[in-house]
C-alpha positions in Angstrom: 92.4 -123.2 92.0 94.8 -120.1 92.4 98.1 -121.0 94.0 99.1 -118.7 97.5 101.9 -116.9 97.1 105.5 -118.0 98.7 105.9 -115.8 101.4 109.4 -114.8 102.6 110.1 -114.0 106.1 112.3 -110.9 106.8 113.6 -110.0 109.9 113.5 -106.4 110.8 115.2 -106.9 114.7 112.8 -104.8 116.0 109.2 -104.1 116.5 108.4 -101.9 113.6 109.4 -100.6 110.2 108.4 -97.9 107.5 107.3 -99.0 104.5 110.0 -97.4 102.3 112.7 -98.8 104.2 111.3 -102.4 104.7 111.0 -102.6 100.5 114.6 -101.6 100.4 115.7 -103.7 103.2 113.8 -106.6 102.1 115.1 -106.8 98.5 111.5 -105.7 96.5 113.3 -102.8 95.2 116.9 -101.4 95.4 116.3 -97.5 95.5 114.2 -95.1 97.6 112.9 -93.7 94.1 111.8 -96.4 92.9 110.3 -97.3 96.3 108.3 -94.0 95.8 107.3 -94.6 92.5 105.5 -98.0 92.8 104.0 -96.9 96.2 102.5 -93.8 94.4 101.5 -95.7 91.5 99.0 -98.4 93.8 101.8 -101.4 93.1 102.3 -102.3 96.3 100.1 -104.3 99.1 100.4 -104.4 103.0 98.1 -107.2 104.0 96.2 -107.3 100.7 95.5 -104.1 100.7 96.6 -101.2 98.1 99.2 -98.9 100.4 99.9 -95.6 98.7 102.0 -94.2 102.0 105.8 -94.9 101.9 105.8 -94.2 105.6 103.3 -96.2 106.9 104.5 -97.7 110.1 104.9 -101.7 109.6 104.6 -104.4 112.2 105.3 -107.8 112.9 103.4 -110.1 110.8 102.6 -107.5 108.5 102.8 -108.5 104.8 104.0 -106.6 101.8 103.6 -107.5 97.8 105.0 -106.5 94.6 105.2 -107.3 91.5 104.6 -111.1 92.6 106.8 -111.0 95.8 105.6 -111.0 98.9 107.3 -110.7 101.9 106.0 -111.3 105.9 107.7 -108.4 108.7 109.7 -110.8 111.3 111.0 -109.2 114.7 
């Protein structure tokens, strides 16, 4: 049986987030470039779903993956 995934909460202190800024913010990757890159290349999930735009508009409770981390949008 697969194991879930440890999901870590990050609060945002507000109602919404783009995607780029919320992987930096959140610790998944440390430049915008690099954001860019493993959005483009299909690495990255919002809600177990493939997300290929760095400025999708995130929400609470929305959560975000890669490369094994995953991380849940807190207000």
């Amino acid at each position: 049986m697969a194991k879930a995934p440890r999901i870590t909460d990050v609060s945002i202190g507000s109602d919404g987030i783009r995607l780029g800024q919320f992987m930096k913010f959140a610790g998944l990757l440390d430049s915008g470039g690099d954001v860019k890159e493993a959005i483009i290349d299909g690495y990255v999930t919002v809600n177990g779903e493939v997300e290929r735009r760095r400025g999708r508009q995130l929400q609470v409770d929305d959560v975000v993956s890669h490369e094994g981390r995953t991380v849940r949008v807190r207000p």
